[in-house]
N, C-alpha and C positions, 0 to 999 in steps of 0.2 A: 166609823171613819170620821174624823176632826178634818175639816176645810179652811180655808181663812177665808173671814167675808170682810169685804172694803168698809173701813169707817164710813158709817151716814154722812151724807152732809145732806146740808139745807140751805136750801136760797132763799133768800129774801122777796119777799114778792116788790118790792121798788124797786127792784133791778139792782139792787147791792151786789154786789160779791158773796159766794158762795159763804155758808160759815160750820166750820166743823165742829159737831158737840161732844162727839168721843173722846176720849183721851187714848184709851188702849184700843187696837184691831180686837173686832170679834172672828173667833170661831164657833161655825156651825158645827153642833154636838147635839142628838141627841139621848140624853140618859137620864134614869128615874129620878126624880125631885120628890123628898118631904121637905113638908115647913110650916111654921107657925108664925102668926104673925099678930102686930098688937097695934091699932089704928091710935089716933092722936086722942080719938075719946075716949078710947077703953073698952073697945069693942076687941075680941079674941077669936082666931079662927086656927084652925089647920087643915091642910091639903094635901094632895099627891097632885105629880101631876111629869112631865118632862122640858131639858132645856133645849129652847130653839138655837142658842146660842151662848157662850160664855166667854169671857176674858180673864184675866186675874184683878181685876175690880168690879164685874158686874156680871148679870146674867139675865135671858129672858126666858122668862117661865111658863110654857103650855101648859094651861088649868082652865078649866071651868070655871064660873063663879068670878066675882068682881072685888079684890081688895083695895080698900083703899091708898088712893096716893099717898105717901107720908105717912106711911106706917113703916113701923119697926118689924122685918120678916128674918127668920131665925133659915137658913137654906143647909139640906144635906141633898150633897147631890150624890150617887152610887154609880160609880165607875168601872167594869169589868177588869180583870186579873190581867198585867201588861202581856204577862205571858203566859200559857199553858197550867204551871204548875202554879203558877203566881196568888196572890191573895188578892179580894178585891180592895179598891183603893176607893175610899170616900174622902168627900170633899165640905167641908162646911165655914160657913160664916155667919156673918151677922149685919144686916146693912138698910138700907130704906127703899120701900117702894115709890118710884119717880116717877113709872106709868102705868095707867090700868087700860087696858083694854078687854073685849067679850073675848078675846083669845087667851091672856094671859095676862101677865104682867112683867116689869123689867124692873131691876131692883139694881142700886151700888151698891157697894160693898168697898168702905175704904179700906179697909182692915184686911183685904183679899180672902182667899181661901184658905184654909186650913189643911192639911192632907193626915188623914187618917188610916195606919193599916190594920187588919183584923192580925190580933194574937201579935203586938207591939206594944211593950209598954209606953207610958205617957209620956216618958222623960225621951221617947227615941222619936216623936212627933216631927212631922217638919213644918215650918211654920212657915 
């Protein structure tokens, strides 16, 4: 079941005005996450793991383990068959880790998602 969750915002602690840092509403989703990911040193990992949340430019990632902020993460995400007979529908990109947390991490992705079906050829992708 996909939810919509309200854009974060944040206050300023001077008593500023609220300030919004999303650009797209998230939905609450969760579904299997691999990914690889390549820090600014040159350090290399891969993971499993599931999303708390996704948009078509970003996603937060429940995983174990700490990647670094500003790293390059490679994301496929696996999505169940819309329907009965249906095929499942994966989702991939390519985008940067902007937070790390002991829970996960959130990652953009300007480039959005990619939608990929099993037994489709390449040329019938949607992009």
């Amino acid at each position: 079941m996909v939810t919509a969750r309200s854009p974060m915002v944040l206050a300023e602690s001077s008593g500023e005005e609220s300030v919004e840092l999303r650009q797209h509403r998230r939905y609450r989703l969760s579904a299997p996450v691999s990914f690889s990911w390549e820090s600014r040193e040159g350090a290399v990992g891969t993971g499993e793991g599931h999303t708390r949340d996704i948009s078509i430019a970003g996603v937060f990632v429940l995983t174990p383990g700490l990647i670094p902020e500003g790293s390059l993460v490679r994301i496929d995400v696996n999505l169940p068959p819309v329907t009965a007979k249906g095929q499942p529908i994966h989702l991939r990109s390519q985008g940067r880790v902007t937070r790390a947390e002991d829970n996960g991490f959130a990652a953009i992705a300007p480039i959005g998602f990619r939608m990929h079906f099993h037994g489709v050829s390449k040329a019938a992708e949607v992009v």
